[in-house]
mmCIF file of the N, C-alpha and C atoms, coordinates in Angstrom:
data_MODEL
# 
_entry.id   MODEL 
# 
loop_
_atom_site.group_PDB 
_atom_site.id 
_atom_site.type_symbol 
_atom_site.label_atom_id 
_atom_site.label_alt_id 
_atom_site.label_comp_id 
_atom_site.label_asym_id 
_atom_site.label_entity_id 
_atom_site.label_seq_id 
_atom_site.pdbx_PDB_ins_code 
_atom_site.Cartn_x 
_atom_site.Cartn_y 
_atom_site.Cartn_z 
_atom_site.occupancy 
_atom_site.B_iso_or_equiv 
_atom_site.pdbx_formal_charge 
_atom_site.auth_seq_id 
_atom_site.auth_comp_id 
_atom_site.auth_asym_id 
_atom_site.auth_atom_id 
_atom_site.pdbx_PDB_model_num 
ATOM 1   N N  . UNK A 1 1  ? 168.159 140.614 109.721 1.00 0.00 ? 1  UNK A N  1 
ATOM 2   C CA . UNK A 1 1  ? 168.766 139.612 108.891 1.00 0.00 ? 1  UNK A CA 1 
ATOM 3   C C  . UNK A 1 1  ? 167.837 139.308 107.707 1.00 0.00 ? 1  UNK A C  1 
ATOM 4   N N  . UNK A 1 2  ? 168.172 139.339 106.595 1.00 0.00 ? 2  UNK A N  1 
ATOM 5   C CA . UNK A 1 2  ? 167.334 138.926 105.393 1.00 0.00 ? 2  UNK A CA 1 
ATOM 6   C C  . UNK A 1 2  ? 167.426 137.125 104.904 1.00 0.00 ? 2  UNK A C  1 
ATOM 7   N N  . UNK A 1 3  ? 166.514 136.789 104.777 1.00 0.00 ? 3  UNK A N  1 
ATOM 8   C CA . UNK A 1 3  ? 166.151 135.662 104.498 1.00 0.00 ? 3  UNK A CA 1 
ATOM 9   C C  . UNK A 1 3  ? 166.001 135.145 102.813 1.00 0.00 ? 3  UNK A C  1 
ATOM 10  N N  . UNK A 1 4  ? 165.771 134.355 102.293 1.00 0.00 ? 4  UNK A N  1 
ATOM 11  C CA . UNK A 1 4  ? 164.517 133.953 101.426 1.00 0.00 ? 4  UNK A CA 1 
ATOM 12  C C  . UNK A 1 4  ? 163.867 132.861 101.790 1.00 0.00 ? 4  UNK A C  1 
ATOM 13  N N  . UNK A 1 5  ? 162.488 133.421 101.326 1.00 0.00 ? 5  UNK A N  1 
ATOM 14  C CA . UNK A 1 5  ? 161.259 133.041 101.961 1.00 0.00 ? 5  UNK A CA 1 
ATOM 15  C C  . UNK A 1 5  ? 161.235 131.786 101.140 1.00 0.00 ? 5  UNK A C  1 
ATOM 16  N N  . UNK A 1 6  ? 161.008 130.412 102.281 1.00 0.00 ? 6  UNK A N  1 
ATOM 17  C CA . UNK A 1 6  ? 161.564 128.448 101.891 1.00 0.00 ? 6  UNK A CA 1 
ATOM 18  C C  . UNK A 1 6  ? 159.957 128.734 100.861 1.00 0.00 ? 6  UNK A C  1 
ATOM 19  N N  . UNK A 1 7  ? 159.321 129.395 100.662 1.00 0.00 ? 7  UNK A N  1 
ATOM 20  C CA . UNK A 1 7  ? 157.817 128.948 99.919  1.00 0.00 ? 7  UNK A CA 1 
ATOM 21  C C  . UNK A 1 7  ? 157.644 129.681 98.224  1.00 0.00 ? 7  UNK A C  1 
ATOM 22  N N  . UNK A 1 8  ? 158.068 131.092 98.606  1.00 0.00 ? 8  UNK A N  1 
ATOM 23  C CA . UNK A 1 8  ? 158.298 131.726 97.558  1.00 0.00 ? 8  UNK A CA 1 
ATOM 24  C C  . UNK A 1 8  ? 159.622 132.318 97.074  1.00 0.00 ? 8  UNK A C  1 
ATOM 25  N N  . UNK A 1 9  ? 160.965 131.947 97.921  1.00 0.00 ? 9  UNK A N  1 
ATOM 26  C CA . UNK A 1 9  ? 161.726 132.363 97.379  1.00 0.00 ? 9  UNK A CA 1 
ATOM 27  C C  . UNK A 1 9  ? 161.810 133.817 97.491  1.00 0.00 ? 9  UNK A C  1 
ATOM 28  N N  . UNK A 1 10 ? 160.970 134.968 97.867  1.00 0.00 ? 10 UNK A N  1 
ATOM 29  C CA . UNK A 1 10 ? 160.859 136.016 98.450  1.00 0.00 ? 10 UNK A CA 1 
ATOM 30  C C  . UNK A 1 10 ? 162.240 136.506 98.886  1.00 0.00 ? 10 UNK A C  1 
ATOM 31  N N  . UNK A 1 11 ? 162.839 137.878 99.101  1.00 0.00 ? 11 UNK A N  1 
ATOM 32  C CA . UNK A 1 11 ? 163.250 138.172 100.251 1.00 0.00 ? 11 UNK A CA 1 
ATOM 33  C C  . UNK A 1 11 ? 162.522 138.881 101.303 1.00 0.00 ? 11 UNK A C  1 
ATOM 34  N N  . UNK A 1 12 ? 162.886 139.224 102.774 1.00 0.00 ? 12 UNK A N  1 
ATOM 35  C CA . UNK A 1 12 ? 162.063 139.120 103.768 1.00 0.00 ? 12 UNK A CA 1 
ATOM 36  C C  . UNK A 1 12 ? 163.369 139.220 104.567 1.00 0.00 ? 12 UNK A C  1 
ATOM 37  N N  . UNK A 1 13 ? 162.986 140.259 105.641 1.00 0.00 ? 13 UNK A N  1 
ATOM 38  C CA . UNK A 1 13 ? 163.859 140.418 106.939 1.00 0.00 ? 13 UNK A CA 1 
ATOM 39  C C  . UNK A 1 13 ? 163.355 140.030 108.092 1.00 0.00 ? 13 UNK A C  1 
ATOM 40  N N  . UNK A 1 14 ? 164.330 138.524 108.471 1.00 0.00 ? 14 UNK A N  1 
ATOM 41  C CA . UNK A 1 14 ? 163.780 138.094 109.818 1.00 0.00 ? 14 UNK A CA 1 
ATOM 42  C C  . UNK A 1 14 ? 164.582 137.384 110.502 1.00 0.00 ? 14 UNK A C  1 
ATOM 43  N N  . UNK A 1 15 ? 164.402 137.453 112.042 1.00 0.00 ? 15 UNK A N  1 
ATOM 44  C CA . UNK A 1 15 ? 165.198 136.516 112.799 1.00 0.00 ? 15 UNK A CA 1 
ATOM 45  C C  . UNK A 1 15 ? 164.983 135.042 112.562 1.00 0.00 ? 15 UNK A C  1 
ATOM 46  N N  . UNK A 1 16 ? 163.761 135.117 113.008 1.00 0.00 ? 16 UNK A N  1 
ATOM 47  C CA . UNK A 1 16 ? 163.161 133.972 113.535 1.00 0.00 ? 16 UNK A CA 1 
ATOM 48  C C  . UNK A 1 16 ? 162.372 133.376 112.417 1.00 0.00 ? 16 UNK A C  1 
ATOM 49  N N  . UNK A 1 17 ? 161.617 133.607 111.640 1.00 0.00 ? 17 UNK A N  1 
ATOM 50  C CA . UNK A 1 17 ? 160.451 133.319 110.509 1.00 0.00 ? 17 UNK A CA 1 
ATOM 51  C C  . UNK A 1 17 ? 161.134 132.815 109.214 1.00 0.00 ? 17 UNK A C  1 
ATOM 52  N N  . UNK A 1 18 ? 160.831 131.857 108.897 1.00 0.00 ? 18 UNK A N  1 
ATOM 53  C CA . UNK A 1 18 ? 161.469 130.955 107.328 1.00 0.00 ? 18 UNK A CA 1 
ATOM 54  C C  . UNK A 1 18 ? 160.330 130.944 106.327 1.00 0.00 ? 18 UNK A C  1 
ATOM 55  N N  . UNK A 1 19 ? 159.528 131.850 106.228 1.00 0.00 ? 19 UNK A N  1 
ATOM 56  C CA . UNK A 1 19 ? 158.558 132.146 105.532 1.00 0.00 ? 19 UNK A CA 1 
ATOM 57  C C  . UNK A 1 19 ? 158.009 133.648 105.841 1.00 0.00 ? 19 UNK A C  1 
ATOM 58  N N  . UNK A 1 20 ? 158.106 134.337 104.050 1.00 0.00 ? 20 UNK A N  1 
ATOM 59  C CA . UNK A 1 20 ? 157.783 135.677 104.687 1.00 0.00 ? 20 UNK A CA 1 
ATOM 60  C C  . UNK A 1 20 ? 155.961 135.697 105.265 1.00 0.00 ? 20 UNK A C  1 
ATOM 61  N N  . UNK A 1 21 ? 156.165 137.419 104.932 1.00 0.00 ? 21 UNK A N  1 
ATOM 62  C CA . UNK A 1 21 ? 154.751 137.434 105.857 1.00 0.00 ? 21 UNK A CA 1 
ATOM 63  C C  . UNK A 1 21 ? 153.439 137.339 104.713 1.00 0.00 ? 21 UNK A C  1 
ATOM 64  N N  . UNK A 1 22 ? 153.691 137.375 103.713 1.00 0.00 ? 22 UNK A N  1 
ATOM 65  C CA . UNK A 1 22 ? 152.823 136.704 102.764 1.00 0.00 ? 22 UNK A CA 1 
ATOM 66  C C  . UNK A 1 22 ? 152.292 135.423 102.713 1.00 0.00 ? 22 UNK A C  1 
ATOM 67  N N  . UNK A 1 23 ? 152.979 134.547 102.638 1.00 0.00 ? 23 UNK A N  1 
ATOM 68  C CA . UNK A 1 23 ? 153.275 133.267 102.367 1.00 0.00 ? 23 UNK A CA 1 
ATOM 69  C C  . UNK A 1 23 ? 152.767 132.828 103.563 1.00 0.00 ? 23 UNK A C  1 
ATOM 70  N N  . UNK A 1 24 ? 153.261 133.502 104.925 1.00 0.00 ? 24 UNK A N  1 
ATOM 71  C CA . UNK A 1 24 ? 152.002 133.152 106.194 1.00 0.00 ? 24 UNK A CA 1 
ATOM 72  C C  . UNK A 1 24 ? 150.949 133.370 106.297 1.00 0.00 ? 24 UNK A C  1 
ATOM 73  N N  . UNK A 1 25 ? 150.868 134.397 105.914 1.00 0.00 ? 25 UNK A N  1 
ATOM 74  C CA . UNK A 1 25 ? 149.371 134.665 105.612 1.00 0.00 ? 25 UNK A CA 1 
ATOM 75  C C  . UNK A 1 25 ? 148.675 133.476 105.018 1.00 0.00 ? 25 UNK A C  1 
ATOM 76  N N  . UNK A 1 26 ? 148.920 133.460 103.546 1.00 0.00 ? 26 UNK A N  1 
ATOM 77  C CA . UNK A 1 26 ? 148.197 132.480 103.035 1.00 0.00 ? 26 UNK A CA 1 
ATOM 78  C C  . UNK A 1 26 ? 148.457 131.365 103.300 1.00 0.00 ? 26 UNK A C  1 
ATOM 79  N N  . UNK A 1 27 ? 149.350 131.083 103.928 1.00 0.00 ? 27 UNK A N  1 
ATOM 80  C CA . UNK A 1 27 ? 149.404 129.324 104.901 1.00 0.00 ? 27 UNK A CA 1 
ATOM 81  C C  . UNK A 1 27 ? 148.205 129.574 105.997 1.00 0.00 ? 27 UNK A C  1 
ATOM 82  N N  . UNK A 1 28 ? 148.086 130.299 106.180 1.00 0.00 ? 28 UNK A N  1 
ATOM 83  C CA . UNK A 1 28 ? 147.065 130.747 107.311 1.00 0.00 ? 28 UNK A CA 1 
ATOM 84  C C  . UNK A 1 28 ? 145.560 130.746 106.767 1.00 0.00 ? 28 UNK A C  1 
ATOM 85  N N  . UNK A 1 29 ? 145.306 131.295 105.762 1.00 0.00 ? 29 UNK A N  1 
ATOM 86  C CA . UNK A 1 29 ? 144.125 131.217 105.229 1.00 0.00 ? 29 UNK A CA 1 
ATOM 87  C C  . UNK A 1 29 ? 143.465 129.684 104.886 1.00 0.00 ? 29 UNK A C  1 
ATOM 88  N N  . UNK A 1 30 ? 144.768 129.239 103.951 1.00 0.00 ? 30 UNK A N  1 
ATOM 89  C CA . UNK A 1 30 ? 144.365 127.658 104.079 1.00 0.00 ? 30 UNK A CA 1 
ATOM 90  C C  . UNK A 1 30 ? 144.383 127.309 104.305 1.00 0.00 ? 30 UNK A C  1 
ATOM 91  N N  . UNK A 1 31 ? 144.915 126.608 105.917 1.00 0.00 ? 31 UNK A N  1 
ATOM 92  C CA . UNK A 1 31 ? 144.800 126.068 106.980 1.00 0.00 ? 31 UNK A CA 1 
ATOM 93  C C  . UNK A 1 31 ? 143.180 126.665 107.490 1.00 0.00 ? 31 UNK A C  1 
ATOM 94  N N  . UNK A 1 32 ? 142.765 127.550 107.784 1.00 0.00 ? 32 UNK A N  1 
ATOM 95  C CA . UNK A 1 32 ? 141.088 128.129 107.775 1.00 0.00 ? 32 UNK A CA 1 
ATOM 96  C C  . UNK A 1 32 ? 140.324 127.135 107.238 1.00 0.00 ? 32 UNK A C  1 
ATOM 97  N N  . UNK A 1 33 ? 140.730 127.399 106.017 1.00 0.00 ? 33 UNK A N  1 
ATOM 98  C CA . UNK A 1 33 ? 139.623 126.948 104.466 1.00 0.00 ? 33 UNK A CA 1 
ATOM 99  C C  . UNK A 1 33 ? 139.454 125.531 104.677 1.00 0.00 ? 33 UNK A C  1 
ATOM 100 N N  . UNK A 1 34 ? 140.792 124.390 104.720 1.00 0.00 ? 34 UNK A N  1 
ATOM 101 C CA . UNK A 1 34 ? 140.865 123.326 105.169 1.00 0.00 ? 34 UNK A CA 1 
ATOM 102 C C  . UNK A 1 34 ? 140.130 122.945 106.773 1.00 0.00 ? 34 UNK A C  1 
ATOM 103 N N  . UNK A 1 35 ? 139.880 123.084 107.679 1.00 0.00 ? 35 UNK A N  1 
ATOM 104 C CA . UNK A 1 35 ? 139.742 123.311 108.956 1.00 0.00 ? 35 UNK A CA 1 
ATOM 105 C C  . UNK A 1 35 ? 138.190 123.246 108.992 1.00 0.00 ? 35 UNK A C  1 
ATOM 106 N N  . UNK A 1 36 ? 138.245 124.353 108.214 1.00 0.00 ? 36 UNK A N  1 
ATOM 107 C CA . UNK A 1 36 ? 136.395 124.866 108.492 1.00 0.00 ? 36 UNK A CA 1 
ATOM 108 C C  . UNK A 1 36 ? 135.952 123.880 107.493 1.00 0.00 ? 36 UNK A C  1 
ATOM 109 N N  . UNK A 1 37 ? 136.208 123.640 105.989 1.00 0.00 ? 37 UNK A N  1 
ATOM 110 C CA . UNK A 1 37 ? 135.407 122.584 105.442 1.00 0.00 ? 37 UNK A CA 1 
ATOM 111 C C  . UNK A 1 37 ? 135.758 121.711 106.279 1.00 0.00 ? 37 UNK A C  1 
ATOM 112 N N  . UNK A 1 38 ? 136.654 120.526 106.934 1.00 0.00 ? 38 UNK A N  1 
ATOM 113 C CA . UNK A 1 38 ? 136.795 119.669 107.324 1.00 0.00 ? 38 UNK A CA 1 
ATOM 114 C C  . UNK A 1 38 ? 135.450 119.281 108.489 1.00 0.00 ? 38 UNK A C  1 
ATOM 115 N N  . UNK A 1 39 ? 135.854 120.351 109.403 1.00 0.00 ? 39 UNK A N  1 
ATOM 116 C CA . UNK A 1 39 ? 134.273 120.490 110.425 1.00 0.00 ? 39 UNK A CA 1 
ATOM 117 C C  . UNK A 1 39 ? 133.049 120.112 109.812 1.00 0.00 ? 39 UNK A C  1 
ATOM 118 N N  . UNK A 1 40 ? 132.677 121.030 108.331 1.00 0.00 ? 40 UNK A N  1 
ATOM 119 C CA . UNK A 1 40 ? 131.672 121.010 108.278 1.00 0.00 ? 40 UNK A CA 1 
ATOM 120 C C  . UNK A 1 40 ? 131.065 119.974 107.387 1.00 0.00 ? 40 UNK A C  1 
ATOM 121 N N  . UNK A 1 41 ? 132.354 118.748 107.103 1.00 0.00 ? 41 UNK A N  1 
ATOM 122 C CA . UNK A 1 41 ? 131.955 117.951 105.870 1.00 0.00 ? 41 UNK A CA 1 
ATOM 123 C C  . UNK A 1 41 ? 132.543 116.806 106.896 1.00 0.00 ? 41 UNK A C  1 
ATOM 124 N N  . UNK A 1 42 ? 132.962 116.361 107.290 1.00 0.00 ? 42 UNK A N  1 
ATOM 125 C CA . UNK A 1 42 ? 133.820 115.195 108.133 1.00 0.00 ? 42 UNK A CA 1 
ATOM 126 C C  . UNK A 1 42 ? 133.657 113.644 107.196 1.00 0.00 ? 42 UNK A C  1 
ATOM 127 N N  . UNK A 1 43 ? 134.945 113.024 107.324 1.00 0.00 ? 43 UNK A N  1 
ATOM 128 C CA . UNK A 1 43 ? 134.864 111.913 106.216 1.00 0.00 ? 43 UNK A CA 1 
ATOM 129 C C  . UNK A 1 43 ? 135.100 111.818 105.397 1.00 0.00 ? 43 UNK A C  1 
ATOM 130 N N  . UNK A 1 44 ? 135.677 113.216 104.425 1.00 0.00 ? 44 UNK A N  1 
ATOM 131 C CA . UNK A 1 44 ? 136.013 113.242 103.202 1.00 0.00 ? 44 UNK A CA 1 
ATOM 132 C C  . UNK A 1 44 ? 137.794 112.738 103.531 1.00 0.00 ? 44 UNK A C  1 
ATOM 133 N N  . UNK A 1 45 ? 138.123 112.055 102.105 1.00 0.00 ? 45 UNK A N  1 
ATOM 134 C CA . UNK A 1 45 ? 139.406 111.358 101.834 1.00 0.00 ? 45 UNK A CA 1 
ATOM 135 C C  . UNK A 1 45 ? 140.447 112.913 101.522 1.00 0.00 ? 45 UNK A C  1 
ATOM 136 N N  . UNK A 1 46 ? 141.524 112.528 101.314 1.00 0.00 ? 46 UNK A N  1 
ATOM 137 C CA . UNK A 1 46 ? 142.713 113.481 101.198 1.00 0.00 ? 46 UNK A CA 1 
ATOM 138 C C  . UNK A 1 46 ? 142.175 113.978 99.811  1.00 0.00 ? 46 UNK A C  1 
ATOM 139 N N  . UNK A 1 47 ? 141.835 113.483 98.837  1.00 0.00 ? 47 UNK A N  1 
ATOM 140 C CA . UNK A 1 47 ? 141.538 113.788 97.393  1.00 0.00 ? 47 UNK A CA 1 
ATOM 141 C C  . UNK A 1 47 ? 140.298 114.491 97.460  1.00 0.00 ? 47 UNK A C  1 
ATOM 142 N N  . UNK A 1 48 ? 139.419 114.137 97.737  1.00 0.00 ? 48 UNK A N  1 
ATOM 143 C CA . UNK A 1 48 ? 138.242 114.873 97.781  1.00 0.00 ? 48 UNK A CA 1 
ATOM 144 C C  . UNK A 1 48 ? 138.316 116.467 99.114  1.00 0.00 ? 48 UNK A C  1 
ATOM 145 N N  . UNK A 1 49 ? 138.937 116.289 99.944  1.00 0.00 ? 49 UNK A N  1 
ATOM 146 C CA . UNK A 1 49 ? 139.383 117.250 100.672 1.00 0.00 ? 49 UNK A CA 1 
ATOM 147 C C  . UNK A 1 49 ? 139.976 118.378 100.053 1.00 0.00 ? 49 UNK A C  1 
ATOM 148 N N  . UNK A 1 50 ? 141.208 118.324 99.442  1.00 0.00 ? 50 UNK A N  1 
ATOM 149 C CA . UNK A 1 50 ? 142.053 118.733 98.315  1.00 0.00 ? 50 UNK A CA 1 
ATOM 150 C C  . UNK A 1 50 ? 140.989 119.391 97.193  1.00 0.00 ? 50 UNK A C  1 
ATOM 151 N N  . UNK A 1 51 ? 140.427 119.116 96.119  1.00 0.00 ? 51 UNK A N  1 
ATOM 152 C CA . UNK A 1 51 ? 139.650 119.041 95.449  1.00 0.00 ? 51 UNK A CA 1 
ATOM 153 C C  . UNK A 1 51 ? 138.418 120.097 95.816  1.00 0.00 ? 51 UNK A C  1 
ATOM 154 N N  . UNK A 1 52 ? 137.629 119.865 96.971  1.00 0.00 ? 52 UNK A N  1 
ATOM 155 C CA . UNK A 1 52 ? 136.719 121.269 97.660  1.00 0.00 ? 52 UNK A CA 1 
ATOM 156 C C  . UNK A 1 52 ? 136.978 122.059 97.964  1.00 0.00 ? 52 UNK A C  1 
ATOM 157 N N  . UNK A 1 53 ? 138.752 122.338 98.650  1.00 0.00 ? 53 UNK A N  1 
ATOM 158 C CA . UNK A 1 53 ? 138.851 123.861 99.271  1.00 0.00 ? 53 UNK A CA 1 
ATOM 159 C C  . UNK A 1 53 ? 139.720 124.320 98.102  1.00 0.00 ? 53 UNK A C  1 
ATOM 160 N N  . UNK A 1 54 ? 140.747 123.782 97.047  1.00 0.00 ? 54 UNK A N  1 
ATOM 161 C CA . UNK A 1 54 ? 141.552 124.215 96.371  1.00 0.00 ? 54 UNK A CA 1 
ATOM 162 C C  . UNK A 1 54 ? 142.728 124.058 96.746  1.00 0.00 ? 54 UNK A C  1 
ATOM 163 N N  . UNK A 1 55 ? 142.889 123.574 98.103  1.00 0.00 ? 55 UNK A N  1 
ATOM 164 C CA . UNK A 1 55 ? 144.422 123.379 98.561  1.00 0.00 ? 55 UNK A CA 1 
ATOM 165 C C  . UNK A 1 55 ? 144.798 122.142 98.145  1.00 0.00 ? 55 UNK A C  1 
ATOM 166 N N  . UNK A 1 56 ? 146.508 122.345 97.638  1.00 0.00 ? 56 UNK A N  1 
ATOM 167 C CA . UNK A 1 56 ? 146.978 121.408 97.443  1.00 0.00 ? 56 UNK A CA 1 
ATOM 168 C C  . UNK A 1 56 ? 147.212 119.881 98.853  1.00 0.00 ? 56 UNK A C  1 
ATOM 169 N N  . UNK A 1 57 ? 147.142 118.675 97.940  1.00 0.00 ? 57 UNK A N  1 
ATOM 170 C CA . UNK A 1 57 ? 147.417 117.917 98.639  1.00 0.00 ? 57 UNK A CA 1 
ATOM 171 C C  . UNK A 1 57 ? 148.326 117.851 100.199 1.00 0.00 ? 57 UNK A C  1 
ATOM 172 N N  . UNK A 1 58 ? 149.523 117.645 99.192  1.00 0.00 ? 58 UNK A N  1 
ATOM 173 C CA . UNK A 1 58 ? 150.940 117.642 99.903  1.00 0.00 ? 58 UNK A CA 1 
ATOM 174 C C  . UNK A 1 58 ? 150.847 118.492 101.171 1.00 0.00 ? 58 UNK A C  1 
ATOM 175 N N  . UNK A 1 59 ? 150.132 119.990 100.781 1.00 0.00 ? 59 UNK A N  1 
ATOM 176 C CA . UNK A 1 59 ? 150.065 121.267 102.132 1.00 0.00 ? 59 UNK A CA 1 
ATOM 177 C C  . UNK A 1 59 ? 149.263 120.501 103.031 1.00 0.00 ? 59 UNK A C  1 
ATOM 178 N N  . UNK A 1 60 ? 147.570 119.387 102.964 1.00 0.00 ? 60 UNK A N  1 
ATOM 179 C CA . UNK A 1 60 ? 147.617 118.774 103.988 1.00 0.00 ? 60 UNK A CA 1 
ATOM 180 C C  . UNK A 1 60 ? 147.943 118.087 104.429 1.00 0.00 ? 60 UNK A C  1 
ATOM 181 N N  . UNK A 1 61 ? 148.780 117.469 103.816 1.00 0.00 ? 61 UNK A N  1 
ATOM 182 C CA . UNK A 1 61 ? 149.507 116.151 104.395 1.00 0.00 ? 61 UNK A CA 1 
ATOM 183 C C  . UNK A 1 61 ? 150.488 116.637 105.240 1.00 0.00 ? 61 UNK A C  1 
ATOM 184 N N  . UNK A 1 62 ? 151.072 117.676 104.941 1.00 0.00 ? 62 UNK A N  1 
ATOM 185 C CA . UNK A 1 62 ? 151.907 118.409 106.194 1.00 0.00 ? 62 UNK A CA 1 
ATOM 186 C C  . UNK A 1 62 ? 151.107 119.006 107.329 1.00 0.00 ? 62 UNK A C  1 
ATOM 187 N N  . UNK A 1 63 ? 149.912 119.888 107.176 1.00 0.00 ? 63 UNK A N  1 
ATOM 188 C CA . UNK A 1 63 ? 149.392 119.672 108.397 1.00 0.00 ? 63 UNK A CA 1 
ATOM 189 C C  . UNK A 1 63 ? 148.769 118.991 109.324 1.00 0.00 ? 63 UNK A C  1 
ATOM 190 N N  . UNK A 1 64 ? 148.709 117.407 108.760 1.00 0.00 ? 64 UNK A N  1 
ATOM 191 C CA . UNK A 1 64 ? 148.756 116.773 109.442 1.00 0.00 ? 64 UNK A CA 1 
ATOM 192 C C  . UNK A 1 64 ? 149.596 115.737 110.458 1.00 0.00 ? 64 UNK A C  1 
ATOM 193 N N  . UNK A 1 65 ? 150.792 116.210 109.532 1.00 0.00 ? 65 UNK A N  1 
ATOM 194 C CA . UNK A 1 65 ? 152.274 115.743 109.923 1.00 0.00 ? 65 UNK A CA 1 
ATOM 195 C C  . UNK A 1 65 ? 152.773 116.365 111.044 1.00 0.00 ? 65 UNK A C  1 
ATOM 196 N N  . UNK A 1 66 ? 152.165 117.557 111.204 1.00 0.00 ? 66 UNK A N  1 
ATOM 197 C CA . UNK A 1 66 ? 152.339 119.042 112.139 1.00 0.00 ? 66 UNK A CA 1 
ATOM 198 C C  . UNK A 1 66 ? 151.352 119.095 113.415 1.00 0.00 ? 66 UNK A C  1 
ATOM 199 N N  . UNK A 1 67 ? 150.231 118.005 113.361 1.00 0.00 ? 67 UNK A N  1 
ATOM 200 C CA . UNK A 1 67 ? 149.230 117.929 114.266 1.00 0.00 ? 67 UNK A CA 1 
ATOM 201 C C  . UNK A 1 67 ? 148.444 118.838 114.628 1.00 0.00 ? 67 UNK A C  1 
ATOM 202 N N  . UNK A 1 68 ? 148.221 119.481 113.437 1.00 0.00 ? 68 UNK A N  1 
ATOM 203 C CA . UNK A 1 68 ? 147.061 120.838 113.676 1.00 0.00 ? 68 UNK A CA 1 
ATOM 204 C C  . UNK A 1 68 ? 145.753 120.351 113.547 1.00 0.00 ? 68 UNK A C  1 
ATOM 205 N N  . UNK A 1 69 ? 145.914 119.355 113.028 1.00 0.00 ? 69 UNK A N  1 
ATOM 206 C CA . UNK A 1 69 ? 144.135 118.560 112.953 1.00 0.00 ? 69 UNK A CA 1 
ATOM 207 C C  . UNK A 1 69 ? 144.369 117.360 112.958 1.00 0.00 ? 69 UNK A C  1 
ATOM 208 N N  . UNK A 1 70 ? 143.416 116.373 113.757 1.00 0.00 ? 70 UNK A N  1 
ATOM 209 C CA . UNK A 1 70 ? 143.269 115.169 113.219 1.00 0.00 ? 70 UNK A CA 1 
ATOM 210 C C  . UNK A 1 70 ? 142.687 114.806 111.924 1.00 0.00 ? 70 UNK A C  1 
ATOM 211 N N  . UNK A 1 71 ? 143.088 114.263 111.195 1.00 0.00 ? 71 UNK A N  1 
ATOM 212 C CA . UNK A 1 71 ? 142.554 113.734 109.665 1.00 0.00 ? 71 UNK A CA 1 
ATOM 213 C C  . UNK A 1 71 ? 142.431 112.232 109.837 1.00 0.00 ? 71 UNK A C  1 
# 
């Protein structure tokens, strides 16, 4: 079944997945990037968080909405 991918608008053949395999990927990387600075800096605000790894805001505010980390 072909899709388009909810992030890039992509097409992409999939059952199950609403994001191709790009776009996971790099949801994946920055979820890393976010994660590992977070560990290694603890205490920083959403802005200053944002701001050190390059990821947008909003993307952590969803993973925290998602409970992949406490923030």
């Amino acid at each position: 079944m072909f899709k388009n991918c909810k992030r890039c608008g992509g097409v992409f053949n999939s059952v199950t997945l609403h994001i191709c395999n790009e776009c996971s990927n790099s949801e994946k990387d920055q979820y890393n990037k976010v994660k590992e600075y977070l560990e290694k800096n603890p205490g920083l605000n959403l802005i200053q968080l944002s701001k050190a790894t390059g990821v947008k805001a909003d993307i952590i505010l969803r993973y925290i909405k998602e409970d992949r980390f406490e923030y």
